[in-house]
N, C-alpha and C positions, 0 to 999 in steps of 0.2 A: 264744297268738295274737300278734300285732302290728297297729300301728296301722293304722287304715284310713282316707284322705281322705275316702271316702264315706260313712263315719258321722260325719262332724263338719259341724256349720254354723255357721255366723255369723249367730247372733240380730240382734246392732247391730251398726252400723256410725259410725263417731263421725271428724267432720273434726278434731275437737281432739286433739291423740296424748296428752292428759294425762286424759281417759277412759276406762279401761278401756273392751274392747268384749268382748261377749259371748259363746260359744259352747257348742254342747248336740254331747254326742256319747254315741255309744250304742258297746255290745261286750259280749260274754260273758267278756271278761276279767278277771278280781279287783281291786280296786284297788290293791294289791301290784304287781301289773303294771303298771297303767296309770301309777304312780307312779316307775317304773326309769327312773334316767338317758336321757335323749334318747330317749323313748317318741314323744312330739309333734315331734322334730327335722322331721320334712316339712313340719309346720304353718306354721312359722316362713315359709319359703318359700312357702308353697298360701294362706298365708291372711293371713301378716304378723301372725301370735301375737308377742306383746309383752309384757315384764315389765308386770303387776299387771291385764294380762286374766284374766277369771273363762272356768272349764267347767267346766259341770251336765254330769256324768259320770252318767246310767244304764248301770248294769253290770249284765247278768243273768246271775249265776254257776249254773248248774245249776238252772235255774226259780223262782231268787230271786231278784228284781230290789233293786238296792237302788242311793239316789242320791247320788252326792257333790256338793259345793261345791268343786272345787280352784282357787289362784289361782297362775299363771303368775309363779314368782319370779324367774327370768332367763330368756331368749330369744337368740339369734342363732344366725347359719348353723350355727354345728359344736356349741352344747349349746342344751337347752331343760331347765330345770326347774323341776317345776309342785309344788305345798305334796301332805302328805298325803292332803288333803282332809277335808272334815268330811260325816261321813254325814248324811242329815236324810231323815227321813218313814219311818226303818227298823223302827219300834215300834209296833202297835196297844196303844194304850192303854186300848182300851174294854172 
């Protein structure tokens, strides 16, 4: 698949540009995917993503959801790229 504006938001909104701001996006694509060179490139533009913004990536690959932490390591017009991310909440422990 590829990215889609409509599954992303912007949690915060921050007047200071040396706060990260925040976004939740959702997709049934792998984080493999959502990790490829210039995945979020539109964001950049739609939404003013910027180095060391965070997105809470839920990815639901084939009826398993599972959610990243990724953080935005470069941003502008023609590349965007966001860290591996780090899984969290993928383990029942109990």
């Amino acid at each position: 698949m590829a990215y889609s504006a409509s599954s992303l938001g912007k949690l915060s909104a921050n007047a200071n540009p040396d706060i990260p701001n925040v976004f939740m996006y959702a997709s049934a694509d792998t984080a493999a995917t959502v990790n490829t060179a210039n995945y979020f490139l539109t964001a950049f533009a739609d939404f003013g993503l910027k180095a060391g913004d965070w997105i809470l990536a839920h990815l639901d690959t084939g009826g398993t959801p599972q959610n990243y932490v990724m953080t935005v390591n470069s941003a502008s017009a023609s590349a965007v790229d966001v860290t591996n991310g780090l899984a969290v909440g993928t383990a029942d422990t109990d």
